[in-house]
C-alpha positions as CSV (number, residue, x, y, z in Angstrom):
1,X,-11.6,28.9,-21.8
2,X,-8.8,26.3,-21.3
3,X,-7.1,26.0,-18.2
4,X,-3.0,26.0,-18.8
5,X,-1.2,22.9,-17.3
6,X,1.6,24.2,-15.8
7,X,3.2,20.8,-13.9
8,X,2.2,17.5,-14.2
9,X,2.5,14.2,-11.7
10,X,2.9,10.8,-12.4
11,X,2.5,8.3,-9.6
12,X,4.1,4.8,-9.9
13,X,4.5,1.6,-8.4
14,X,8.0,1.9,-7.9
15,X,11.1,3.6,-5.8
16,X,11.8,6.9,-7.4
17,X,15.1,8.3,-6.8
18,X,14.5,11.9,-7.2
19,X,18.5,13.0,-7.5
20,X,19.1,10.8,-10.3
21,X,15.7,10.6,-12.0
22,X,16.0,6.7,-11.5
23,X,13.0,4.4,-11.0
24,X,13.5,1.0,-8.6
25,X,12.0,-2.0,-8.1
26,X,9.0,-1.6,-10.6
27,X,6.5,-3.7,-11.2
28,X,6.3,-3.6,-14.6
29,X,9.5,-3.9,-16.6
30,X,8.8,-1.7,-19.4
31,X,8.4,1.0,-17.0
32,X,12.4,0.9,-16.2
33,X,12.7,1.1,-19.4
34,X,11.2,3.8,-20.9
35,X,11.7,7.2,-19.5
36,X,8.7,8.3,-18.7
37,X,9.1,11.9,-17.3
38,X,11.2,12.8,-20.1
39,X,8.5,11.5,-22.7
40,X,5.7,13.3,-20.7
41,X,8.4,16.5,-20.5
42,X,8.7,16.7,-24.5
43,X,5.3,16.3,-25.3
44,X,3.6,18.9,-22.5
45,X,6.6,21.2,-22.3
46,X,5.9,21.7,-18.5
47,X,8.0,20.5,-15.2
48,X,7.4,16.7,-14.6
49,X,7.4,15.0,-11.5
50,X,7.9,11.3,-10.6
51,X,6.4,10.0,-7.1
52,X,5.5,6.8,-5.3
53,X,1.9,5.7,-5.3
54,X,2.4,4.9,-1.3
55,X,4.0,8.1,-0.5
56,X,1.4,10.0,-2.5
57,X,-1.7,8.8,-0.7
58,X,0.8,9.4,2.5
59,X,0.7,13.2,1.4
60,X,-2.9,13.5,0.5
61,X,-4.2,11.2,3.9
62,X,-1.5,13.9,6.2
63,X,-3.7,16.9,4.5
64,X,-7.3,16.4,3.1
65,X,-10.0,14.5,4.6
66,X,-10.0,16.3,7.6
67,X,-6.3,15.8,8.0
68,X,-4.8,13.8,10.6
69,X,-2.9,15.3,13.6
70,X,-0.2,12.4,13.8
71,X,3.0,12.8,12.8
72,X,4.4,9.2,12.9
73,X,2.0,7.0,10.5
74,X,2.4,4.6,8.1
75,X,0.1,4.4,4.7
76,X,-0.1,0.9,3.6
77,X,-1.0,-0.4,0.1
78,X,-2.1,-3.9,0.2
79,X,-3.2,-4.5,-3.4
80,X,-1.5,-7.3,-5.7
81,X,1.6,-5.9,-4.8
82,X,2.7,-4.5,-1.2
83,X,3.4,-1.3,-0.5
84,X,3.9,1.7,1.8
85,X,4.2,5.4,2.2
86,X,6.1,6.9,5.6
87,X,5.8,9.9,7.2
88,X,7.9,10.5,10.2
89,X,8.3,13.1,12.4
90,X,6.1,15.4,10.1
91,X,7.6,14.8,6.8
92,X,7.6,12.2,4.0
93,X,10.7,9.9,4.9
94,X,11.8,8.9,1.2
95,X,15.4,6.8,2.2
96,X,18.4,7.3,0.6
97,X,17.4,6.5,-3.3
98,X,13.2,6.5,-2.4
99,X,12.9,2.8,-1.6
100,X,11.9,3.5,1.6
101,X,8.4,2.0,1.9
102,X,9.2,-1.3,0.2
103,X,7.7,-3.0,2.5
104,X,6.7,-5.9,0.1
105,X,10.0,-7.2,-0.5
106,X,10.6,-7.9,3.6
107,X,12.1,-11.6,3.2
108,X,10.4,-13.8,5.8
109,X,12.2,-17.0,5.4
110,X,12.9,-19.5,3.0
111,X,12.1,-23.2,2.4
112,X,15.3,-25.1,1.7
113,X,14.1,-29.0,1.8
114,X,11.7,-28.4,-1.5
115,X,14.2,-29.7,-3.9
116,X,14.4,-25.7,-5.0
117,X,15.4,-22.8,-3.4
118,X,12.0,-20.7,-2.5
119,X,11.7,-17.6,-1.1
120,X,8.6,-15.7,0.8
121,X,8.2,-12.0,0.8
122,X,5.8,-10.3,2.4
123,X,4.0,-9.5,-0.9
124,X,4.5,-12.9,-2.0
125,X,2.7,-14.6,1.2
126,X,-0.2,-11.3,2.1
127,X,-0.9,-9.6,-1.1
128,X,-4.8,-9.6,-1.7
129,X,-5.0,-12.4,-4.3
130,X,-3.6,-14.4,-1.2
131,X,-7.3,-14.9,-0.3
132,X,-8.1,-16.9,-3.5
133,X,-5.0,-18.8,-2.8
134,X,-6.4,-19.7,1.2
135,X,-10.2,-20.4,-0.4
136,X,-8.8,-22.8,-3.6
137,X,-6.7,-24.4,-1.1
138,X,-9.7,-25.6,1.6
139,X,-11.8,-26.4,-1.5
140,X,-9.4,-29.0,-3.0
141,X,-9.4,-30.1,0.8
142,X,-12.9,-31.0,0.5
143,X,-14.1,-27.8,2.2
144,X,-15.8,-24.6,1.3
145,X,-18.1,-26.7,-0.9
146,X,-20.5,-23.3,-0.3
147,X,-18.0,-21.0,-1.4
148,X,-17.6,-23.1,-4.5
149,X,-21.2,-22.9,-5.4
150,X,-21.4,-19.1,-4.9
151,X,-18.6,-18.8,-7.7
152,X,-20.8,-21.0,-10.2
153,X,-18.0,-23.6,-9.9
154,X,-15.8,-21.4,-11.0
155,X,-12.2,-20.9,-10.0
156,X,-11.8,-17.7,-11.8
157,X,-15.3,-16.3,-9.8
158,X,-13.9,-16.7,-6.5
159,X,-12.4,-13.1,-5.3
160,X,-11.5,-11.0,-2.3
161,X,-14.9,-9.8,-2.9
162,X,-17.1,-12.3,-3.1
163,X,-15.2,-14.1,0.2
164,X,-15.9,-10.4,1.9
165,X,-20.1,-10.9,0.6
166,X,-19.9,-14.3,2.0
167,X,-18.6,-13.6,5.6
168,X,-20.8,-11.2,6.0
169,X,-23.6,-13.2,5.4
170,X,-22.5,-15.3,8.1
171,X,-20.2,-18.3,6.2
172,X,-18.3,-19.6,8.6
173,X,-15.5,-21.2,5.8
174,X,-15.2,-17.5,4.5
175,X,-14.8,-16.1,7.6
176,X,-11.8,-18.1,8.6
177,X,-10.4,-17.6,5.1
178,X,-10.1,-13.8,6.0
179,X,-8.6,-14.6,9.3
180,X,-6.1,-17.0,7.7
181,X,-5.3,-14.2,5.6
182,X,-5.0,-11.5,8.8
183,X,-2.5,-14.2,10.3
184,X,-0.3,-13.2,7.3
185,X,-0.8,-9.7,6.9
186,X,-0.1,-9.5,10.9
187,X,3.7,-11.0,10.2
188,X,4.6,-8.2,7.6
189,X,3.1,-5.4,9.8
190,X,4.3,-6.8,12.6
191,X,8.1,-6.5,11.2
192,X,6.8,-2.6,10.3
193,X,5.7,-2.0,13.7
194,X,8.8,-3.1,15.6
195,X,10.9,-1.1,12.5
196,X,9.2,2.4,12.9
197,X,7.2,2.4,15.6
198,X,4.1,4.6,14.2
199,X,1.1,6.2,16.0
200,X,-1.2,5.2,13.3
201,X,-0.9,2.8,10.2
202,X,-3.6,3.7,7.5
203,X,-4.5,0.6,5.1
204,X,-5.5,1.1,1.5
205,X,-5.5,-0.5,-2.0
206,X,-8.0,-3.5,-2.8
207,X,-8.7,-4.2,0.9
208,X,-11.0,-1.4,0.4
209,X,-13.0,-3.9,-1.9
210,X,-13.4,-6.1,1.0
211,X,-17.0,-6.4,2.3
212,X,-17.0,-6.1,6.3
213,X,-12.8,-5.6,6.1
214,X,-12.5,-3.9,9.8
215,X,-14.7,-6.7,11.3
216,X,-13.1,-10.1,9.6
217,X,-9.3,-8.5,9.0
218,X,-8.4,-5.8,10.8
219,X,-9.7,-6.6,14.0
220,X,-8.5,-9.8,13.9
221,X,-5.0,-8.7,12.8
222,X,-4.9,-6.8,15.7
223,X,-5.3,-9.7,17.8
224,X,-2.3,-11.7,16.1
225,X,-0.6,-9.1,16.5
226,X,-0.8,-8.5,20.5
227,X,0.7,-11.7,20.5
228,X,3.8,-11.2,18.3
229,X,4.2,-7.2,19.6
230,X,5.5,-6.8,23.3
231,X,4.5,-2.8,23.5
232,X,1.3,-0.8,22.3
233,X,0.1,-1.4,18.8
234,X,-0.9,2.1,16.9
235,X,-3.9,2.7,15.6
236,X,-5.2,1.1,12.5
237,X,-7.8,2.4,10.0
238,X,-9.0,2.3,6.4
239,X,-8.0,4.8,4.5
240,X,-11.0,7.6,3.9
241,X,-9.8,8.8,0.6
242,X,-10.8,5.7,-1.2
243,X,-8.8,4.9,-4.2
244,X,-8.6,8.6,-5.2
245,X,-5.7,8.9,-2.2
246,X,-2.6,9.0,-4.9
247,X,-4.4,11.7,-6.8
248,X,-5.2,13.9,-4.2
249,X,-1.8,13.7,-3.0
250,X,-0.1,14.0,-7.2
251,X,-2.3,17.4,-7.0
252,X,-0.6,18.7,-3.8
253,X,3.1,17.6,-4.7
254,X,2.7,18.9,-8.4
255,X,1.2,22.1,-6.4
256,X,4.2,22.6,-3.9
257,X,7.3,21.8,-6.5
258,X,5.2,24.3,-9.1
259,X,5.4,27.0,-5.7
260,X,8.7,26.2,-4.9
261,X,10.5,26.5,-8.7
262,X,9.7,30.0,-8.1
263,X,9.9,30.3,-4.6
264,X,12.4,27.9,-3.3
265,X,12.3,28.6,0.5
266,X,9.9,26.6,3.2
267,X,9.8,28.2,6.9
268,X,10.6,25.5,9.0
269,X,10.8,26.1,12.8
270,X,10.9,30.2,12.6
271,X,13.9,29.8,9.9
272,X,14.2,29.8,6.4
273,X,15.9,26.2,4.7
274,X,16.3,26.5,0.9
């Protein structure tokens, strides 16, 4: 027997602005373009809901897994692209038009004697393919000859992963790539940290494809950052919901706005709120 769909979710890489049905700051350009929910809406002929990747796995990593009790925490998306999902004081913070989270686009200076102007961003400067960028870089300096040799001599061959296999087996040139690489990460964070303040900060995206991750950049990040914080850091983990964290938290949002078309109340505090 088939199961009726009755709502459907879509999670993006992009600000949604849920008033106006707008989508921001995309990564892909046709997706500003075509109008997704309404496409989905016309062909399925069931309520269609637009959300942030980020704020998604926020949902899902505040609910399943065993839940966590903290109700200041960051979920941070550190993929090809840089990203992150809020929840403060117990709810999803979303911003005025859902860019809140945009973490990636944090300018962190420019260089104005290059002939041109350039700009770094956080996602520009820490995204994951960063770590290719730090290996190619010691390899045309006549290091990493090792690293080289793992990849076949091939530029294309030498990933986030295979610098993650290496370090782990003890290189010492791979290693300091992934601390190179926490140094970076720690500046964007850092700029979170003193921003929002959270208990925890929860890291997912292709970090998770990282062999020994905690050990050669998280732990290490931690120590940059004692040095550029001045109060407690929070704690910082992995998330446990793997890659399947935007799913789980599409299900439960398409879940609640299904519940709440027909029952638009939510006890909040002893009192009702529509």
């Amino acid at each position: 027997q088939d199961i009726p769909v009755v709502a459907i979710t879509i999670a993006v890489p992009a600000a949604i602005d849920l008033d106006n049905g707008e989508v921001h700051a995309v990564l892909y350009r046709n997706m500003k373009e075509l109008n997704i929910k309404q496409m989905f809406e016309k062909t399925f002929t069931v309520p269609v809901f637009l959300e942030n990747n980020e704020n998604l796995a926020a949902i899902a990593e505040k609910h399943y897994g065993d839940g966590i009790p903290e109700n200041d925490f960051i979920y941070m998306t550190i993929h090809h692209g840089i990203g992150a999902g809020c929840f403060l004081n117990g709810r999803l913070y979303r911003g005025f038009n859902g860019a809140a989270g945009e973490i990636g686009y944090q300018h962190l200076g420019s260089n104005w004697f290059s002939g041109v102007k350039e700009r770094s961003t956080f996602e520009s400067i820490a995204a994951v393919h960063q770590i290719q960028r730090i290996a190619l870089n010691l390899i045309h300096g006549g290091q990493g000859e090792e690293i080289f040799q793992a990849a076949n001599y091939s530029y294309e061959q030498i990933t986030h992963r295979l610098i993650g296999d290496l370090a782990v087996q003890g290189n010492e040139v791979a290693r300091s790539i992934l601390d190179e690489f926490s140094k970076l990460l720690s500046v964007g964070v850092g700029n979170v940290l003193v921003t929002i303040n959270p208990e925890l900060v929860i890291f997912g995206g292709q970090l998770l494809d990282i062999p020994g991750c905690n050990r050669f950049i998280i732990e290490p990040m931690k120590t940059h950052l004692a040095e550029l914080i001045p109060f407690p850091l929070p704690t910082f983990r992995l998330t446990r919901l793997g890659r399947e964290a935007a799913v789980i938290g599409a299900c439960q949002m398409g879940l609640e706005r299904t519940i709440l078309r027909h029952f638009p109340y939510s006890i909040t505090g002893g009192g009702r709120d529509t």
